[in-house]
N, CA, C and O atoms as a Tinker XYZ file with bonds, in Angstrom:
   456  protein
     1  N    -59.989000   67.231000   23.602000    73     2
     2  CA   -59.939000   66.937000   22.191000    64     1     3
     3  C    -61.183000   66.139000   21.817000    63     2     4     5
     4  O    -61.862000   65.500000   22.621000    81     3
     5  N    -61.441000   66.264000   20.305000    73     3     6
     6  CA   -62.819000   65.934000   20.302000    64     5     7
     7  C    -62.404000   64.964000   18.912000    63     6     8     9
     8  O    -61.263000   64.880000   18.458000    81     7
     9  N    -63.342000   64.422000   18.490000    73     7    10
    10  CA   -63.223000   62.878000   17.385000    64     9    11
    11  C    -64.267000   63.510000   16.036000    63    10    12    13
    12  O    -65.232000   64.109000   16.511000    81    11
    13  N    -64.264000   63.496000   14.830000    73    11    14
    14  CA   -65.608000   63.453000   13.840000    64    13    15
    15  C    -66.465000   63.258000   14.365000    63    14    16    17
    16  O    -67.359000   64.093000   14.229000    81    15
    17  N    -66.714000   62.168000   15.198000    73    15    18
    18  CA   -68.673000   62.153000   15.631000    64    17    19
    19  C    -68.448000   62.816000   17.397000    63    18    20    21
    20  O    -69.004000   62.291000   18.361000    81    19
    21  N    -67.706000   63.802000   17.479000    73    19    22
    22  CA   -67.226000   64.698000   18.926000    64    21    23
    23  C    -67.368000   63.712000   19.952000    63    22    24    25
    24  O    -68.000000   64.162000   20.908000    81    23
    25  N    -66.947000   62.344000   20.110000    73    23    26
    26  CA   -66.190000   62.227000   21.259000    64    25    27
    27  C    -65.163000   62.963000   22.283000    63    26    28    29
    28  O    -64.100000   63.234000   21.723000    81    27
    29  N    -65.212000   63.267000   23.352000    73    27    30
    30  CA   -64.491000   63.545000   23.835000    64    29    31
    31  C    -63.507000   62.896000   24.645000    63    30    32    33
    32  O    -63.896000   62.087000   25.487000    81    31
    33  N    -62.265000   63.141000   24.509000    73    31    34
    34  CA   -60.859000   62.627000   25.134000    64    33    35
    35  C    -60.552000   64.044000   26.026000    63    34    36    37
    36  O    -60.135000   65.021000   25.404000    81    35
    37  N    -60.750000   64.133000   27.387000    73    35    38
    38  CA   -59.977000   65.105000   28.432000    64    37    39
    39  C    -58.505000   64.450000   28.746000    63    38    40    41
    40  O    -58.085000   63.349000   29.102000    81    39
    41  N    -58.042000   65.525000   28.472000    73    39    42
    42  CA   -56.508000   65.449000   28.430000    64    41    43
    43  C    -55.858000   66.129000   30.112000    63    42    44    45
    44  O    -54.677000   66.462000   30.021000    81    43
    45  N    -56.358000   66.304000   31.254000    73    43    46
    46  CA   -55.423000   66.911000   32.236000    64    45    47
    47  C    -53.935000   66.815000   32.348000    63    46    48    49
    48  O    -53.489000   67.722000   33.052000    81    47
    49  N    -53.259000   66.212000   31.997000    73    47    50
    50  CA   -52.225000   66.226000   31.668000    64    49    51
    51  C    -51.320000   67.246000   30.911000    63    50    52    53
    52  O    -50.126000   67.547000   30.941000    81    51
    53  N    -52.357000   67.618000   30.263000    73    51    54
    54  CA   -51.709000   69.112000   29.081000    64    53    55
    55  C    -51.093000   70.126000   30.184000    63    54    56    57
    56  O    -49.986000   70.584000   29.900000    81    55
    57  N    -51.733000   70.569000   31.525000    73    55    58
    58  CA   -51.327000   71.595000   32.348000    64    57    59
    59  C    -50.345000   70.605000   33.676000    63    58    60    61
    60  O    -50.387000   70.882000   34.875000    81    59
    61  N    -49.577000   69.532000   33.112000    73    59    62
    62  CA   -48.973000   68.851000   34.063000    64    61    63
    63  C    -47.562000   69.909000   34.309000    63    62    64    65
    64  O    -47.291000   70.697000   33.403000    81    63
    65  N    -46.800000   69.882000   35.418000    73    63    66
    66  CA   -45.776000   70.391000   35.716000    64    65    67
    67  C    -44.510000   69.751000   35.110000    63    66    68    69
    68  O    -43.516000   70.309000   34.646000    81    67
    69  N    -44.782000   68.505000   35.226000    73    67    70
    70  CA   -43.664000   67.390000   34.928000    64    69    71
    71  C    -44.028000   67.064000   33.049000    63    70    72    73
    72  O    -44.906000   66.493000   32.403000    81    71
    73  N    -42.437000   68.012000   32.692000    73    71    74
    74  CA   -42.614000   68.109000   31.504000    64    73    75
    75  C    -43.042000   66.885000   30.356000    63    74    76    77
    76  O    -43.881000   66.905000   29.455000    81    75
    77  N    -42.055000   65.788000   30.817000    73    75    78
    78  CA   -42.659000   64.373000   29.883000    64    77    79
    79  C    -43.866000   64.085000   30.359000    63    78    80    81
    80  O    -44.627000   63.677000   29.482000    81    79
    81  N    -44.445000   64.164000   31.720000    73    79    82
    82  CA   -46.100000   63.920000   31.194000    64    81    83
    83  C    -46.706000   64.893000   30.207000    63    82    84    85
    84  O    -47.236000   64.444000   29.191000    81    83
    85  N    -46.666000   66.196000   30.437000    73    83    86
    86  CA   -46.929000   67.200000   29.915000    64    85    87
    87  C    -46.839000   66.725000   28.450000    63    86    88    89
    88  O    -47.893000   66.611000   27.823000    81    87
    89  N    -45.537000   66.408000   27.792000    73    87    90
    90  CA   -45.347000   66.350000   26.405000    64    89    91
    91  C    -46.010000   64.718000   25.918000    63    90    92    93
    92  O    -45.902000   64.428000   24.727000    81    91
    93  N    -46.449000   64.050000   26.545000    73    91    94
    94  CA   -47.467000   62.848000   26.180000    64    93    95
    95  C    -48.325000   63.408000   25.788000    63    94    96    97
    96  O    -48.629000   63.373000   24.596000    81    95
    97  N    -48.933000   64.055000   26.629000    73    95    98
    98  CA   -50.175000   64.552000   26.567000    64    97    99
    99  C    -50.234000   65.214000   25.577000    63    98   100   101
   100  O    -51.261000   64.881000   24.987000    81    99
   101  N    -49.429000   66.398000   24.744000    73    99   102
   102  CA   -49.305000   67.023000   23.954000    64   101   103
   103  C    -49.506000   66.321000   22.863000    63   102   104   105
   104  O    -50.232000   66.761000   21.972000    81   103
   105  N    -48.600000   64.554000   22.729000    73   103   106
   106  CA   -48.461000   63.407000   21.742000    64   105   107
   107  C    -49.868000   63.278000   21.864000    63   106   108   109
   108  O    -50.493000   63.623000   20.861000    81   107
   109  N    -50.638000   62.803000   22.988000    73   107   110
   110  CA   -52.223000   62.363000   22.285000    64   109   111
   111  C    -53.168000   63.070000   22.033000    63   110   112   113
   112  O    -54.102000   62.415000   21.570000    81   111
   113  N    -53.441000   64.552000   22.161000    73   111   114
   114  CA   -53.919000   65.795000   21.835000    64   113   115
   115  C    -53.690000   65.651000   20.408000    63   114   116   117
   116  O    -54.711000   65.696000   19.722000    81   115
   117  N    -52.497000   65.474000   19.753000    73   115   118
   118  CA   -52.211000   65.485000   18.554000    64   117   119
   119  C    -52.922000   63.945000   17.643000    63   118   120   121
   120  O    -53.527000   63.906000   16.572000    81   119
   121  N    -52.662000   63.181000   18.288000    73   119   122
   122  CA   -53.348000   62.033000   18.032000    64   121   123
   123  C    -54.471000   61.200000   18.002000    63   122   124   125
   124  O    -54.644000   60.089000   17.500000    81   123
   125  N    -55.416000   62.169000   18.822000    73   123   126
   126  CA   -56.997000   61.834000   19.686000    64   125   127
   127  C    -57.487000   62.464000   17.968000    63   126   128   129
   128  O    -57.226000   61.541000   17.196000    81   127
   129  N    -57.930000   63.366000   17.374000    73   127   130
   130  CA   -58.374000   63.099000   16.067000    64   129   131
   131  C    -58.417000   62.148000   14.729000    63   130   132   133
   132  O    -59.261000   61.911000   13.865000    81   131
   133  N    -57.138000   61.746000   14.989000    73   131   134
   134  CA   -57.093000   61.172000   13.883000    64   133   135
   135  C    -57.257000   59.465000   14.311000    63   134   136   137
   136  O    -57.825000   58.659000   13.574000    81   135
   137  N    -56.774000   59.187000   15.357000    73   135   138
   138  CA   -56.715000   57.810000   15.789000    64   137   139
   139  C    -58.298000   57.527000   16.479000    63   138   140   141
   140  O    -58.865000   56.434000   16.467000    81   139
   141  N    -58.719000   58.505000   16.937000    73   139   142
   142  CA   -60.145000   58.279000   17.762000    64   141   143
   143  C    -61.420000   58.457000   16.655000    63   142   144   145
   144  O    -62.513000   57.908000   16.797000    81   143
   145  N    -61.127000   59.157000   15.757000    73   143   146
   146  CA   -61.982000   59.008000   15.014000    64   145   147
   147  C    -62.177000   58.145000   13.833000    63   146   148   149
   148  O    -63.187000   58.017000   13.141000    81   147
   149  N    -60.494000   57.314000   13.681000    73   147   150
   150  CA   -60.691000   56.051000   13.071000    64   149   151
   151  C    -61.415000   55.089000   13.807000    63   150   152   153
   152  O    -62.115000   54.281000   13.197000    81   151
   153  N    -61.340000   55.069000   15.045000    73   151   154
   154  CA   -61.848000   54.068000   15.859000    64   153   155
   155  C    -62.974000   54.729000   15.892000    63   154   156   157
   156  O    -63.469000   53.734000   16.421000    81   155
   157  N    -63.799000   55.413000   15.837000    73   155   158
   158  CA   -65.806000   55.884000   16.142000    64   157   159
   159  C    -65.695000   55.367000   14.480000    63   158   160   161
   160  O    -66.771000   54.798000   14.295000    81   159
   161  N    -65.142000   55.321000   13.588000    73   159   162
   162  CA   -65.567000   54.709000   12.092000    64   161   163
   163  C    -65.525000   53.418000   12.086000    63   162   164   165
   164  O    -66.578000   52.937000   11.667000    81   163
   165  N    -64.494000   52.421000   12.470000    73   163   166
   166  CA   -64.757000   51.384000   12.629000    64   165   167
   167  C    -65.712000   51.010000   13.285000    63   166   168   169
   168  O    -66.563000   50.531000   12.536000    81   167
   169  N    -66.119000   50.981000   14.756000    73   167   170
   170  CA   -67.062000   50.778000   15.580000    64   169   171
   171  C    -68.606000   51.274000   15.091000    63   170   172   173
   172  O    -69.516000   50.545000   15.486000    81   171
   173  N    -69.041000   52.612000   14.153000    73   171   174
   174  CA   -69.948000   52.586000   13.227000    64   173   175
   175  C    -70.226000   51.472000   12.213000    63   174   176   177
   176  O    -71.150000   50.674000   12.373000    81   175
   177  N    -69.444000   51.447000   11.228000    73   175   178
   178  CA   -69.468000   50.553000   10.726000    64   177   179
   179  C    -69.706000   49.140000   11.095000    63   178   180   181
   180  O    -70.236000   48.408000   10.258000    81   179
   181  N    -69.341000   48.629000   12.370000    73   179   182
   182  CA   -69.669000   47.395000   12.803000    64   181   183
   183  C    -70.956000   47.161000   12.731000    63   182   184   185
   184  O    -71.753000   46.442000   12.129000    81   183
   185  N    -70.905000   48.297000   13.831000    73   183   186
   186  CA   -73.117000   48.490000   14.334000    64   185   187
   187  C    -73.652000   48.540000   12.710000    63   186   188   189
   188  O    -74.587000   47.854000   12.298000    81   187
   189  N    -72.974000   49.364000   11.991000    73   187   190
   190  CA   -74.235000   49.308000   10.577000    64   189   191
   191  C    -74.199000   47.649000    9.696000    63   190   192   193
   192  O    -75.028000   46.938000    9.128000    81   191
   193  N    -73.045000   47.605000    9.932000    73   191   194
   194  CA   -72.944000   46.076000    9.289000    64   193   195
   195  C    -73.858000   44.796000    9.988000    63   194   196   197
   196  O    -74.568000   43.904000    9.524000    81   195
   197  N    -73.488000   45.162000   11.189000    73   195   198
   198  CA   -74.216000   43.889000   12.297000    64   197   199
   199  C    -75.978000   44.446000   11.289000    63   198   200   201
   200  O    -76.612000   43.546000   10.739000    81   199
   201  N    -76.301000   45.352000   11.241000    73   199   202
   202  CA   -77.728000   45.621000   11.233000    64   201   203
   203  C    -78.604000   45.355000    9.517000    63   202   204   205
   204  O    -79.759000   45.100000    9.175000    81   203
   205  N    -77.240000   45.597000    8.771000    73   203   206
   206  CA   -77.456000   45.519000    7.724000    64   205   207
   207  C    -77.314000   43.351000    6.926000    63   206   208   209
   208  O    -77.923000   42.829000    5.992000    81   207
   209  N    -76.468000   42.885000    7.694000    73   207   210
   210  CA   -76.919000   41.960000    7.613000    64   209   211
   211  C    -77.734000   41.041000    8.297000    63   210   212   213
   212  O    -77.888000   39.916000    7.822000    81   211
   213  N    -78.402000   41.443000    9.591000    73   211   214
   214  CA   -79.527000   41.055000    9.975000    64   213   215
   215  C    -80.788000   41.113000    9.602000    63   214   216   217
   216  O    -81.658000   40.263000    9.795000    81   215
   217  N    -80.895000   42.333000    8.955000    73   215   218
   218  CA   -82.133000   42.974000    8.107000    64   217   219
   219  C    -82.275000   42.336000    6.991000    63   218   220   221
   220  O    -83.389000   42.079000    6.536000    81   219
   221  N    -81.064000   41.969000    6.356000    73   219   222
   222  CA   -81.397000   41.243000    5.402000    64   221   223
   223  C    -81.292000   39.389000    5.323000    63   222   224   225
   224  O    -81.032000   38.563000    4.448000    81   223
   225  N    -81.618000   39.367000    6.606000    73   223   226
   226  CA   -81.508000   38.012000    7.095000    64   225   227
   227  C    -80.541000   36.803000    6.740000    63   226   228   229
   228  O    -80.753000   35.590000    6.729000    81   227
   229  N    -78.959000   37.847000    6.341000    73   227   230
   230  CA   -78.016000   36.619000    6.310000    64   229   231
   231  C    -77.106000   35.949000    6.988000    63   230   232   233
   232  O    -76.190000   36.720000    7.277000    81   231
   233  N    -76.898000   34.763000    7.424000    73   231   234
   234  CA   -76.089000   33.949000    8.097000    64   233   235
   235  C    -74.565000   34.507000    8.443000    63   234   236   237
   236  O    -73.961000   34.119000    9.443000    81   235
   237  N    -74.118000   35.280000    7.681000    73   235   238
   238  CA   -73.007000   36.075000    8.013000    64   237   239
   239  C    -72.755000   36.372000    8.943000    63   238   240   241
   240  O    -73.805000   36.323000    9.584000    81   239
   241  N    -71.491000   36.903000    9.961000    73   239   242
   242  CA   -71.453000   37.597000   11.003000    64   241   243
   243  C    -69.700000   37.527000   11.279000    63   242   244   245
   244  O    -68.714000   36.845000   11.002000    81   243
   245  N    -70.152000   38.862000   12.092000    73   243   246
   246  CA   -69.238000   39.331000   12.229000    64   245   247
   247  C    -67.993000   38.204000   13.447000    63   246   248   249
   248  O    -68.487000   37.544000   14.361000    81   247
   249  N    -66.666000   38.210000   13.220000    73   247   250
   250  CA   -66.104000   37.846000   14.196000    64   249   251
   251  C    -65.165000   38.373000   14.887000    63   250   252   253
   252  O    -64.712000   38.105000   16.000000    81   251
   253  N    -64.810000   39.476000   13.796000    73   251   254
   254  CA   -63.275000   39.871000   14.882000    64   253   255
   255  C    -62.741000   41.604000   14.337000    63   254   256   257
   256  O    -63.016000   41.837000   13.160000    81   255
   257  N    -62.360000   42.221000   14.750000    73   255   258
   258  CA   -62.115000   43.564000   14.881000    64   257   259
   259  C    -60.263000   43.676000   15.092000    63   258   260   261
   260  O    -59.803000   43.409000   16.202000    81   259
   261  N    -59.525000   43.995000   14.195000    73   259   262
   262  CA   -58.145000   44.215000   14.255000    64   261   263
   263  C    -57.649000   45.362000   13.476000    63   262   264   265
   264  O    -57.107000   45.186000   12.385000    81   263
   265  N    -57.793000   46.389000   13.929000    73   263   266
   266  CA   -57.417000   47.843000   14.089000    64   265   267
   267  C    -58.163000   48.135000   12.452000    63   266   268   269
   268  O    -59.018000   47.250000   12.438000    81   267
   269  N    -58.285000   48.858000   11.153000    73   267   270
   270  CA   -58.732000   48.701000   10.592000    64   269   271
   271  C    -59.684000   47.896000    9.827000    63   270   272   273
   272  O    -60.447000   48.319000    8.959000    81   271
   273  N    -59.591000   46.979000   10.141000    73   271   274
   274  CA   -59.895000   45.516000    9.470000    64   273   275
   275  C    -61.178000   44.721000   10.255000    63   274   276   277
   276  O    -61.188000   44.457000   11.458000    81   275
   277  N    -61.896000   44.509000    9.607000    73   275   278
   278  CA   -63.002000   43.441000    9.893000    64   277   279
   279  C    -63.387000   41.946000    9.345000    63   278   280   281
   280  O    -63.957000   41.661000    8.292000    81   279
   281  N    -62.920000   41.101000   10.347000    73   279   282
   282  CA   -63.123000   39.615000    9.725000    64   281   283
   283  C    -64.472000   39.261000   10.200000    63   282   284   285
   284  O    -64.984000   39.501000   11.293000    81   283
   285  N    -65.090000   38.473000    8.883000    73   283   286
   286  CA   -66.533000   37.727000    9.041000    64   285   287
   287  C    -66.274000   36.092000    8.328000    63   286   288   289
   288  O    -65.676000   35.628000    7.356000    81   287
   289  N    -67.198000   35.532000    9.568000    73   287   290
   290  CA   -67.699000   34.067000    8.777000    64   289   291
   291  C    -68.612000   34.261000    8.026000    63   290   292   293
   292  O    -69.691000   34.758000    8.347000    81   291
   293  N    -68.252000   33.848000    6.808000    73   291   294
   294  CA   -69.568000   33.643000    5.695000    64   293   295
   295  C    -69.329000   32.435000    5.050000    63   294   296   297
   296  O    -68.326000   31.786000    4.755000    81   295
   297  N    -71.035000   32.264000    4.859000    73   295   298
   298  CA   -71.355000   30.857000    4.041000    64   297   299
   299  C    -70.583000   31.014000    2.505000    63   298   300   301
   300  O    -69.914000   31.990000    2.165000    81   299
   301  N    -70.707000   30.454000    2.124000    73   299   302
   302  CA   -70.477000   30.462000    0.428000    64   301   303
   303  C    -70.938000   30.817000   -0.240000    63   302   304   305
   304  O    -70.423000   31.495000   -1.129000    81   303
   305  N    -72.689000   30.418000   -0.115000    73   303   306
   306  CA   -73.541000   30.770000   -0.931000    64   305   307
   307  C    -73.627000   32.032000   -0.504000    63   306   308   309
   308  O    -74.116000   32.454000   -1.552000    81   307
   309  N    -73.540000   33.209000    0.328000    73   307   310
   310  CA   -73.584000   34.677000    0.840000    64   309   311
   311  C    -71.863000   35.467000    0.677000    63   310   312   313
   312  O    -71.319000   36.381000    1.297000    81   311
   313  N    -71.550000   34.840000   -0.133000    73   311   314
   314  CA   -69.647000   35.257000   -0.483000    64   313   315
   315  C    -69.760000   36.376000   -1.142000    63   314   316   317
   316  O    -69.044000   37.263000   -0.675000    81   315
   317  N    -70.560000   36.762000   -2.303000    73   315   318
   318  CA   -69.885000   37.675000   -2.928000    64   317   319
   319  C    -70.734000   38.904000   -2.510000    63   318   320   321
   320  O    -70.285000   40.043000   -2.381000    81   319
   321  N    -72.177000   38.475000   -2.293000    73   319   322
   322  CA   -72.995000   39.557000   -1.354000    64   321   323
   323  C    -72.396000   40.022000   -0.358000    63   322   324   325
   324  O    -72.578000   41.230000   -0.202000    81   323
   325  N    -71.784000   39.554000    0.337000    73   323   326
   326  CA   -71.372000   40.188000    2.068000    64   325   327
   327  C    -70.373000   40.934000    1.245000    63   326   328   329
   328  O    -70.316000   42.160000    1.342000    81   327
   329  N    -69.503000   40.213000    0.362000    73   327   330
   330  CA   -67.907000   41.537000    0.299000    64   329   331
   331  C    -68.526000   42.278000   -0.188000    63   330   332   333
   332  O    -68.337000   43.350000    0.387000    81   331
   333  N    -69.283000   42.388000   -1.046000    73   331   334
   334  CA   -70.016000   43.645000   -1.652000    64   333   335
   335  C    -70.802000   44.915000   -0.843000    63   334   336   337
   336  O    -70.933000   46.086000   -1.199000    81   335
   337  N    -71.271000   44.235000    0.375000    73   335   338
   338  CA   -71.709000   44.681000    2.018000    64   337   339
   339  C    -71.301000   44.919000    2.575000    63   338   340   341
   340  O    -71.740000   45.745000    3.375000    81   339
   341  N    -70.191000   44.451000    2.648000    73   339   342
   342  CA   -69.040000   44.952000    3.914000    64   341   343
   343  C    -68.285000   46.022000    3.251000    63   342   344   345
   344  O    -67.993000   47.005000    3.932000    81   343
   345  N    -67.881000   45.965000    1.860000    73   343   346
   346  CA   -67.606000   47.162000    0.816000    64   345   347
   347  C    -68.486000   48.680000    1.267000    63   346   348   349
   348  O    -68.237000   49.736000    1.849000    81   347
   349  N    -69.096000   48.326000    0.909000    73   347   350
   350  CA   -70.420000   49.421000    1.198000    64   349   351
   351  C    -70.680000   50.051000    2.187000    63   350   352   353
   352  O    -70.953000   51.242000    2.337000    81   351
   353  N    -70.606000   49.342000    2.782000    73   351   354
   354  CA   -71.267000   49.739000    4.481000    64   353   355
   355  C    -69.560000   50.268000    4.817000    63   354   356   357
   356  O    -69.318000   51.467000    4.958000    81   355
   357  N    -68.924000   49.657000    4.875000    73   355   358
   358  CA   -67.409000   50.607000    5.257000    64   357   359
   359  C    -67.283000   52.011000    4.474000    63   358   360   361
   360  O    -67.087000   53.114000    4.983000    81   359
   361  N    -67.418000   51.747000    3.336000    73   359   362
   362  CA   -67.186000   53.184000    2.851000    64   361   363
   363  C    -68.383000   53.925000    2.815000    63   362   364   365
   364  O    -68.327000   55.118000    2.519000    81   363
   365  N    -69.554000   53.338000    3.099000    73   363   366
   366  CA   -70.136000   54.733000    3.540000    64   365   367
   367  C    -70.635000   54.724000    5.163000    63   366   368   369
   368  O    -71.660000   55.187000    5.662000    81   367
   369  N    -69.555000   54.046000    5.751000    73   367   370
   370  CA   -70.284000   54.635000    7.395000    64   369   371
   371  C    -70.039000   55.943000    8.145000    63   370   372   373
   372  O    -70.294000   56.119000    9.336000    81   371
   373  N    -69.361000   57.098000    7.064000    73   371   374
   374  CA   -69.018000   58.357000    7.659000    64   373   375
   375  C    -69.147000   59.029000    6.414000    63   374   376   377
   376  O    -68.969000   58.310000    5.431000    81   375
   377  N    -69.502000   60.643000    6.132000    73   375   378
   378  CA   -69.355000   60.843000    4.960000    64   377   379
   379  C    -68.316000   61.981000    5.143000    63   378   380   381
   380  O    -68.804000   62.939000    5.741000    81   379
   381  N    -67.321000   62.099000    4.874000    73   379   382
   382  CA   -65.798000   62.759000    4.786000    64   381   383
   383  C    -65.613000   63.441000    3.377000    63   382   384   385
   384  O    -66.100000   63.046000    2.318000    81   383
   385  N    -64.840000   64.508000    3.569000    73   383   386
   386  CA   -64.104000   64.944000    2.525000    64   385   387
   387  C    -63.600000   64.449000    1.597000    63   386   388   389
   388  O    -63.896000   64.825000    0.462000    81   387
   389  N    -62.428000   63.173000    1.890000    73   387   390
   390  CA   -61.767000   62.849000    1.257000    64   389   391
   391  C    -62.288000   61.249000    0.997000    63   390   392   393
   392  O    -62.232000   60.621000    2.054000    81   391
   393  N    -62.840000   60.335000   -0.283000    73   391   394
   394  CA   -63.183000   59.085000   -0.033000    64   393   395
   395  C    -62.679000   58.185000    0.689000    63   394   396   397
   396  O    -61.454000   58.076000    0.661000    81   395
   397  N    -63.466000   57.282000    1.542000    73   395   398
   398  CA   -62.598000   56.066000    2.079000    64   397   399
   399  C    -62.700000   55.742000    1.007000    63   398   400   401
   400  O    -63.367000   56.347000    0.168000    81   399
   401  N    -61.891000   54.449000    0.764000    73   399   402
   402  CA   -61.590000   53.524000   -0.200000    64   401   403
   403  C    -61.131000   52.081000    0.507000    63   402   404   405
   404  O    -59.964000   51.839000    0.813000    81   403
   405  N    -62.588000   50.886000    0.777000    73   403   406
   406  CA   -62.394000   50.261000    1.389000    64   405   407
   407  C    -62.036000   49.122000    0.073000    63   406   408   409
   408  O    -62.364000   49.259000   -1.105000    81   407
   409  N    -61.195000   47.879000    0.745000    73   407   410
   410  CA   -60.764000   46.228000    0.101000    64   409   411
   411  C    -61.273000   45.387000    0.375000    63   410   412   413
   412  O    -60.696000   44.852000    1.321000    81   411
   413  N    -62.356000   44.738000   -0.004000    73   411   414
   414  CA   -62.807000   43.361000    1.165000    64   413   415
   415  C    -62.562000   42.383000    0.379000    63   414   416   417
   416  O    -62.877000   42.440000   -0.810000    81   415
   417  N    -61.890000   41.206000    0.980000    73   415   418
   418  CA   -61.401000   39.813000    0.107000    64   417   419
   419  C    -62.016000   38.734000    0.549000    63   418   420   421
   420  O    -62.582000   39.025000    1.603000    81   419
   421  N    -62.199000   37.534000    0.235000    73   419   422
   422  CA   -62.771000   36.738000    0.417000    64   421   423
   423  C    -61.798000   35.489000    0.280000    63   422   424   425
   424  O    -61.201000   35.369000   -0.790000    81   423
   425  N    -61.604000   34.594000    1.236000    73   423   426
   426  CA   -61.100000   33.153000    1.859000    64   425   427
   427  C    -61.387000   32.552000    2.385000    63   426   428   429
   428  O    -62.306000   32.782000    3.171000    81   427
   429  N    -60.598000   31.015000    2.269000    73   427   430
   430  CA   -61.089000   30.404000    3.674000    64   429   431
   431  C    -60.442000   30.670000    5.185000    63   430   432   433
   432  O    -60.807000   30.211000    6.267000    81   431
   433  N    -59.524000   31.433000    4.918000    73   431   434
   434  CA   -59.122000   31.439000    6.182000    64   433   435
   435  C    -58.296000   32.991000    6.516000    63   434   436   437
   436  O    -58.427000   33.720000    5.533000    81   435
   437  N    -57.567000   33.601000    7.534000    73   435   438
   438  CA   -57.414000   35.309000    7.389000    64   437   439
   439  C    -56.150000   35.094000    7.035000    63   438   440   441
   440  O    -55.603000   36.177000    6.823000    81   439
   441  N    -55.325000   34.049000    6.850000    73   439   442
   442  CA   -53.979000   33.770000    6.038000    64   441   443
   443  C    -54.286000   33.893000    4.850000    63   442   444   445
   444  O    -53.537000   34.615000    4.193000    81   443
   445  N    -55.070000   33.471000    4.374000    73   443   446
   446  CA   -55.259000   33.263000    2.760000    64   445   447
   447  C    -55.812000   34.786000    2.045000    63   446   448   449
   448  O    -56.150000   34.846000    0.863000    81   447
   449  N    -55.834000   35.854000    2.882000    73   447   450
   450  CA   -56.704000   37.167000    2.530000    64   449   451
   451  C    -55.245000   38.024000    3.227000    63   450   452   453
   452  O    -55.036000   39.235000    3.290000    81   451
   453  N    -54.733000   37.332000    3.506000    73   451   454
   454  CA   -53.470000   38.185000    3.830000    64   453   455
   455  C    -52.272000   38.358000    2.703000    63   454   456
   456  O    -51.275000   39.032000    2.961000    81   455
């Protein structure tokens, strides 16, 4: 099985004898597109973000990665630039059929954006 940017996931398991391995395998065959290629979008997006705010030489950065979601420390004075950046750069780190439609919020803390 292969991902949007063709990662590949080998599945041997698909020709297993022992039917519940067999039918896992079948479960992540079905699942290696859509879940693996959310994950090559996130992980794009990181790399373009890491690059895009280095280039533009701001104090920002990245800290933490939780399944969709990307938390950053930012200064204050770089608050409404980065969400506007991290906006951006998420929705366009793949170009798809259907729009992403990314949210980025701004707090002091990932309780307060929750």
């Amino acid at each position: 099985m292969r991902t949007l940017l063709g990662r590949l996931r080998r599945l041997p398991d698909l020709r297993a004898k022992n039917f519940q391995v067999r039918m896992e395998a079948e479960r992540q065959a079905m699942n290696t597109p859509v879940q693996g290629s959310a994950a090559d979008l996130i992980k794009k997006a990181m790399i373009d973000l890491h690059r895009e705010l280095a280039g533009r030489g701001m104090k920002s950065r990245l800290i933490l990665q939780i399944h969709d979601e990307l938390l950053l420390e930012v200064p204050e004075a770089e608050a409404e630039e980065a969400r506007k950046l991290v906006k951006d750069v998420m929705e366009g780190a793949l170009t798809l059929e259907v729009p992403l439609v990314v949210e980025a919020k701004l707090g002091r803390s990932w309780a307060e954006v929750h």
